[in-house]
C-alpha positions, -999 to +999 in steps of 0.1 A: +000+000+000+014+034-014+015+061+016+020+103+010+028+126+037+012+162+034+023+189+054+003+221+058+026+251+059+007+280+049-008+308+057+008+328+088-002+332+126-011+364+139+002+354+173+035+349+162+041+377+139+080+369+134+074+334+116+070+303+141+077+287+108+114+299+110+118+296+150+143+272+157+136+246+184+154+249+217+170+222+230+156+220+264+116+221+245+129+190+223+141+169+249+106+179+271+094+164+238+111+131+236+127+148+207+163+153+211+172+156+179+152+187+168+172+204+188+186+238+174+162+228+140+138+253+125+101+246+132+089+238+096+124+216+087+115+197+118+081+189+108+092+179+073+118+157+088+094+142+111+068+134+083+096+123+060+105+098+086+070+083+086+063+080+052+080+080+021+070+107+002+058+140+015+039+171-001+044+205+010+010+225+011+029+263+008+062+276+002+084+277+030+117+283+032+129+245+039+168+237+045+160+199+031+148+196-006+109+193-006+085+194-033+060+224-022+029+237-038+024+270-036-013+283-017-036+296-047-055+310-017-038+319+011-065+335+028-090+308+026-075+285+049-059+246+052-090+231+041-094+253+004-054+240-001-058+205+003-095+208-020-071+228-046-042+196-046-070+169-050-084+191-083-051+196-096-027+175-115-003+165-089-027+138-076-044+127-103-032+093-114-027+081-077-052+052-066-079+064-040-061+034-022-034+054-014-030+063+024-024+101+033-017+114+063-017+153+071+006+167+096+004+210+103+038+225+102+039+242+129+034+203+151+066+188+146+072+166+179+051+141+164+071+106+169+073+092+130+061+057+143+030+064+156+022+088+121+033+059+104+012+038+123-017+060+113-008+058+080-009+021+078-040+018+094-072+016+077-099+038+075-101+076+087-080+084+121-074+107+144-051+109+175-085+129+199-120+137+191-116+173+200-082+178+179-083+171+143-047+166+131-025+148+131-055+129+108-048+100+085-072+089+057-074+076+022-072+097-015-105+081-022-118+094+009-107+127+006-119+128-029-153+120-022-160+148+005-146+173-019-170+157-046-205+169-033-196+206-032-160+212-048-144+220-009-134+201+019-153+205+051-129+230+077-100+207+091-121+209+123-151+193+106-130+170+086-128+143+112-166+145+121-176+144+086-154+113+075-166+094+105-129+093+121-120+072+149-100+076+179-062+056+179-068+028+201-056+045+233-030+020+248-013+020+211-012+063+214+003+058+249+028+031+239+039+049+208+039+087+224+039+090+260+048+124+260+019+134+244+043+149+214+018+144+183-008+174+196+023+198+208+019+226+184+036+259+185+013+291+181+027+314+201+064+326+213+059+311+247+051+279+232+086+273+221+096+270+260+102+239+277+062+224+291+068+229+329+078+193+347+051+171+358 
């Protein structure tokens, strides 16, 4: 079974008006992590990495400015969200001759702690999954899938409603805890204070 990576790096963040795309990682945060080696790495490289690890081809959904070489599509509509991107790949050419049996699994740039087993894990698995109900990505699912809920209307639901609407389930919870104890994969970085080790438990 064929397996694509797609990492949403568009757009930009009001609450981090300097880039969080081009903060680099401090070590103490990566270790915190269970990430030692993004230590000193640029947010959106260590997200690429990490998704790179996991599967073996990825797709960049904007144009950052990546240290690794990356194939990247640049937002036709930067203002209209995640969801509009992904909707604009699945019309366009890049796509087209995969099988809806191919497994994707969309990462946002800005979450790079993610360990690469457990999203490759998800990108094995069958059907539509999620890591939690209430947050919807890390999210794995199918072309076909995807396809068909951009079929009725042209869009994809919002990334929020994109779990709900393709009937996602929950990873088994012992196989989340095994896999990511830390509690990596839903460690995003919004905000400059973000990028500071999580206090000790």
């Amino acid at each position: 079974m064929s397996a694509i990576g797609i990492l949403l790096a568009g757009g930009a963040s009001a609450r981090f008006p300097s880039g969080k795309l081009d903060a680099v990682i401090p070590a103490a945060l990566a270790d915190r992590r269970g990430r030692p080696e993004l230590a000193g790495a640029r947010v959106v490289d260590a997200a690429h990495a990490t998704l790179l690890a996991a599967v073996p081809e990825v797709l960049v959904l904007g144009e950052p400015n990546l240290s690794a070489p990356a194939v990247c599509i640049p937002d036709r509509r930067p203002l209209a969200g995640p969801a509009a991107s992904l909707a604009d790949l699945l019309a366009g050419e890049r796509l087209r001759d995969r099988d809806d049996s191919t497994r994707v699994i969309i990462l946002a740039a800005d979450a790079p702690f993610a360990p690469p087993p457990l999203l490759g894990l998800m990108a094995a698995s069958s059907g539509n999954v999620i890591l939690r109900a209430d947050e919807p990505l890390p999210f794995a699912t199918s072309l076909g899938a995807l396809r068909a809920a951009v079929a009725g209307n042209g869009e994809l639901p919002r990334l929020r409603d994109l779990a709900s609407a393709l009937a996602a389930v929950t990873l088994d919870a012992r196989i989340l805890s095994r896999l990511d104890p830390l509690g990596a994969a839903l460690a995003d970085i919004d905000t400059p204070e973000d990028l500071e080790a999580p206090a000790s438990r």
